[in-house]
Structure formats: structure tokens, C-alpha cells
N, C-alpha and C positions, 0 to 999 in steps of 0.2 A: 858456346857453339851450338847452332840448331840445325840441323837437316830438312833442306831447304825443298827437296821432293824423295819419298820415302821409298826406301824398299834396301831393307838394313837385314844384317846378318850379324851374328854375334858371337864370340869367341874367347874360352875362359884359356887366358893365358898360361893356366897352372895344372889343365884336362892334358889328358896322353895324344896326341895327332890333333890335335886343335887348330897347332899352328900351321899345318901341314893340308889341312882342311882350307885355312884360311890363303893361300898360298895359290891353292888349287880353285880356289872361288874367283881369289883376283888376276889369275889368267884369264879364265873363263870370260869376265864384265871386259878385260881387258880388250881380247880379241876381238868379242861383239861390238863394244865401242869404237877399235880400230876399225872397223869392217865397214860399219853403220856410218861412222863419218869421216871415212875415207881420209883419217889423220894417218902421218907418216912415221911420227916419234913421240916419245912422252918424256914426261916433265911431271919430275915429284916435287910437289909444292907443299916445303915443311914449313908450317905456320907457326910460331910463335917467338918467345923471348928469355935468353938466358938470366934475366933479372927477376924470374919468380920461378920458384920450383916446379909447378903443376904446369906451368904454362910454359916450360923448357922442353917437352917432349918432342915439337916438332924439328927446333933446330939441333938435340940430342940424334935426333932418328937420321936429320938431313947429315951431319956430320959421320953419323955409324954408317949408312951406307954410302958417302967418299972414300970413307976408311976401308970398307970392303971391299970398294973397285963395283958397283953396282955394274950388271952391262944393258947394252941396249938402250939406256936412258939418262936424262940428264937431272941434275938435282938443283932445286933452288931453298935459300934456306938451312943455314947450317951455324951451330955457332959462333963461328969468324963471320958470317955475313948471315945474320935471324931476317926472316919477314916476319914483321908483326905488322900492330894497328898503325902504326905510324906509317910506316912505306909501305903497305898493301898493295896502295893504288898506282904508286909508280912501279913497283915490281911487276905489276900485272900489265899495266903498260909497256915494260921492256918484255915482259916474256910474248907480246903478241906482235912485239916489232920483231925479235930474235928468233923465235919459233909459230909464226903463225898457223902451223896448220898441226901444231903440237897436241894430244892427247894428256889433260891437267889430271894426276893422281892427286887430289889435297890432303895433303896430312895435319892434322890436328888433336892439340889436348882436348877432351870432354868433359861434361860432369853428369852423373846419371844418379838411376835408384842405388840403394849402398849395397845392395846384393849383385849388382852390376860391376864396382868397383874392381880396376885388375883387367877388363874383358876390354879385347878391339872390336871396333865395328869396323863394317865394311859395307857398300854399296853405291851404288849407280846412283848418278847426278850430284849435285853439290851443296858445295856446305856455306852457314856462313858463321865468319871468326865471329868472336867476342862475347856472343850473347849469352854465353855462361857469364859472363861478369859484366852484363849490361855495357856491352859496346855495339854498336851499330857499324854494321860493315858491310860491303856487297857481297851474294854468294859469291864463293869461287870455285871451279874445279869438273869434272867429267864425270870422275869418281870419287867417292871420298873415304879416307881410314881416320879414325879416331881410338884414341887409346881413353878408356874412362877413371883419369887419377882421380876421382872423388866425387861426392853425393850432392844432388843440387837442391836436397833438403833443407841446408842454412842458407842461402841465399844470397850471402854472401861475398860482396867482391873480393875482398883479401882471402879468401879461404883458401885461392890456387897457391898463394906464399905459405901455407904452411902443409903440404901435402907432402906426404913421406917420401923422401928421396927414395928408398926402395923399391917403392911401387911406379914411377916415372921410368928408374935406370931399367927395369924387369919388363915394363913395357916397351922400353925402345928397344932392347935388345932383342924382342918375341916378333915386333916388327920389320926391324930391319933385316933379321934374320929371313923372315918370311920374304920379305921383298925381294932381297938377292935370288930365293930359289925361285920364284914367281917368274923373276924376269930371265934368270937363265933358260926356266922350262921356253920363255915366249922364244927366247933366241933359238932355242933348238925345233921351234914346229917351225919356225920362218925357215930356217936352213933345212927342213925335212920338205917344205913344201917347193924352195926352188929347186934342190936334187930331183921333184919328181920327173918322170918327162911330159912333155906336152901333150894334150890329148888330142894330138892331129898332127 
């Protein structure tokens, strides 16, 4: 995975209010992105594939928050139904017939410096899958999160298959968590802003 226009934030899943920090970042891109291009809904698009460890994060996270009852948003991408390299490009095809004026959150595994390992990123504009393991794929997405299961020092494409389950389940848990209260915070300023009254 590379980030395809920069402006990244970084968060050590294992610090005191990190994730709480990170939560409060992604309402923030959230809102301005809704505002900015006048989308109506959003669409978390969890990238990956349950056939490799490192690279199960996204359809882990899309699955944990079904499981929570995310609100506000829809998910694509979940264990029972992974986007990866394969179906990308028809997934993104059906999401722009089904939600055309949709707001894309992408989610994805990473690989970084080893002192990064464990930490999500977050930030504005899109990502694109594979190129931690030399695959070629179009950007996707508005905004992007990625969790960093491991070092992109070996270079290695099988290295996502042997990446510590613990460090994958501890990241989707850190994100999805976060996501759920992100998006409830957005539900409650939408509902604080139509209670206001009208200024006329």
C-alpha cells in the first residue's frame, strides 16, 4: 500500500488516548470532506483478503464493525465478502452505481519503518492497495486508514503471511473501535445541527 497524496497522521495503538485522538481526527477530515464535496453518505472500504495474515486487516475491521452495528455508514469488505486484488475494480464499479455521491473511507493493511509497526495512519485522499507486495492497483478512496502490521525493510511479498496474528487482531480491534465512536460523534453533530433553528 502507498499513499497516493500525502498528509498522514500517525497513532501508536498501545499510547493512553491515541485512539481517541485518532477518532477525533477522523470526524474532523470527515466532516470537511462531506462539506467540500457535497457527499451525502459514506462507505468504509475494507481492502483485503482472509488468505494471508497481514493482509486480513481490512476484511477483520469490515467484519468488526458489522458486528458493532457501525451507524451512519455503510461497509464494504468483510470476511464473508473481502475486497481484494481480484475484485477491486468491480467492487468500485458497484459502489459508484449503488452509492454514487458516497464519501470512500479506505481501509487497509500497511507496511512501514519497524519502529512504526502496531501504529494507524489516517489521512485525507487515497490510497492505493497492493504496493506493499508489488501489486499494481488504482487509488481508491477520500480518506484513508491503514494499520502498519509490519516493516517494509524485507521486501518481501510473502512476508504479509507470516505477520503476528496479535498485532493484526489488536489493530482491528483499535480501529474499529475508533470508527464506531467517530461515526456516532458525526451522527450526533448532524442531529445537533438540524435541532438548531433556522437563522431567519
Amino acid at each position: 500500500m502507498k499513499v497516493a497524496r500525502r498528509e498522514i497522521y500517525y497513532y501508536d495503538t498501545v499510547a493512553d488516548f491515541e485512539m481517541e485522538k485518532f477518532a477525533g481526527r477522523l470526524l474532523l477530515l470527515m466532516m470537511e470532506e462531506l462539506k467540500e464535496k457535497r457527499k451525502t453518505e459514506i462507505v468504509f472500504l475494507c481492502i483485503g483478503t482472509d488468505r494471508s495474515t497481514g493482509d486480513s486487516l481490512g476484511p477483520l475491521i469490515g467484519y468488526k464493525l458489522k458486528e458493532r452495528g457501525v451507524k451512519n455508514a455503510r461497509v464494504m469488505g468483510t470476511l464473508d465478502h473481502p475486497v481484494h486484488a481480484m475484485n477491486l475494480e468491480a467492487c468500485m464499479e458497484r459502489l459508484a452505481e449503488k452509492f454514487p455521491n458516497a464519501l470512500v473511507v479506505a481501509v487497509d493493511a500497511s507496511v512501514g519503518n519497524v519502529e512504526h509497526v502496531g501504529f494507524v495512519t489516517l489521512g485525507r485522499g487515497s490510497l492505493k492497495p497492493g504496493l506493499g507486495v508489488k501489486k499494481e492497483l488504482d487509488a481508491v478512496g477520500d480518506i484513508f486508514i491503514t494499520g502498519i502490521v509490519g516493516s517494509s525493510r524485507s521486501g518481501d511479498p510473502l512476508m504479509l503471511q507470516s505477520i503476528r496474528l496479535s498485532i493484526v487482531m489488536r489493530l482491528a480491534d483499535c480501529i474499529s473501535r475508533s470508527i464506531c465512536l467517530g461515526m456516532s460523534l458525526l451522527g450526533r453533530r448532524v442531529e445537533n445541527f438540524l435541532e438548531e433553528p433556522a437563522p431567519f
